[in-house]
N, C-alpha and C positions, 0 to 999 in steps of 0.2 A: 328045686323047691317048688309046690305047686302054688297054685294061684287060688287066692281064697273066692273069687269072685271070676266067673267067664271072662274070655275073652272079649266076645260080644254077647250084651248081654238079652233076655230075651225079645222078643218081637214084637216092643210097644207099637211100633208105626202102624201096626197092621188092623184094618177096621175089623170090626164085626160083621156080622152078615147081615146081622138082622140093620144096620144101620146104614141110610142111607148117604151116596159119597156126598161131599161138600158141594154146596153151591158154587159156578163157577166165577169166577172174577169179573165183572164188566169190563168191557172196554173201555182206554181214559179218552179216545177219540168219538165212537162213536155209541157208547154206552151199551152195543151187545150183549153177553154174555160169550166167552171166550170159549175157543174149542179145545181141539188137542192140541193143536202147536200156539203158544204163547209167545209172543217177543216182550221182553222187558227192556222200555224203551226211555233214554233221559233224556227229557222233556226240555232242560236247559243240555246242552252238549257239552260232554266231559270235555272236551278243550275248553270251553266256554266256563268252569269250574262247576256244572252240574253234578250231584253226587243223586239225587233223588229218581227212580225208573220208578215207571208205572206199566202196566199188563197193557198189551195192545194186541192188534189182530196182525199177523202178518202184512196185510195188505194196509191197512190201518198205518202200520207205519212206515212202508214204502211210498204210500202216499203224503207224509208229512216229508219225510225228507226229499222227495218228489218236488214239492210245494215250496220251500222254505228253504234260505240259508242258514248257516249256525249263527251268523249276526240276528238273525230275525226271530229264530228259535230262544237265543238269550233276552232277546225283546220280551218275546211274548211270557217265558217262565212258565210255569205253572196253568197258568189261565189258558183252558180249552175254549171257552167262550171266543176269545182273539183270535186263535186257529179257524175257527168255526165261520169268523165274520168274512175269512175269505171265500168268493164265491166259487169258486174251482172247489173248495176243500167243502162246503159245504153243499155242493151238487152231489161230490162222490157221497158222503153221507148218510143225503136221501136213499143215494141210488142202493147202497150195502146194506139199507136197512132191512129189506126181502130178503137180504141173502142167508143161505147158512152158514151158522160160525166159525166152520173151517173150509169154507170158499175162498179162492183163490184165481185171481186172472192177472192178466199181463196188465201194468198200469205206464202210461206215459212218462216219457226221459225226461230229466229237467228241464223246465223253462229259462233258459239264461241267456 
């Protein structure tokens, strides 16, 4: 019997020409605008019973988990401001903010 309807059906996803792409997501750390590679990072740690990810920068969030344990991460929750008041995470910060959005460097082992 055929199918009254495709398989798949036509090509909504696909933009237009004339339109231009989407603006890109900011960073939840340091408020960038993201590149090509995105991490979607949870902010409370899924052990921690976090369900909520936010867009970060690669480095962005090698640096918080860097930074922070997942006791400290469940502290903080949501609020980038708390992340920010430490001084470490707030020097990298400054430092990313010249950077390009898909810049990438080797960043420091945990502190523990």
């Amino acid at each position: 019997m055929a199918r009254k309807h495709p398989k798949h059906g036509p090509y909504d996803d696909v933009q237009p020409e004339d339109e231009a792409p989407a603006p890109a997501a900011p960073c939840w750390l340091c408020g960038r605008p993201t590149g090509k590679t995105i991490v979607w990072h949870h902010p409370v740690p899924k052990s921690r019973g976090g369900r909520n990810v936010v867009p970060m920068h690669p480095i962005c969030q090698q640096t918080v988990t860097a930074s922070f344990t997942n006791s400290e991460l469940q502290r903080h929750g949501m609020d980038v401001e708390g992340l920010l008041a430490d001084p470490a995470v707030r020097k990298f910060v400054d430092w990313v903010a010249k950077k390009d959005p898909d810049f990438t460097a080797t960043i420091t082992k945990k502190q523990r």
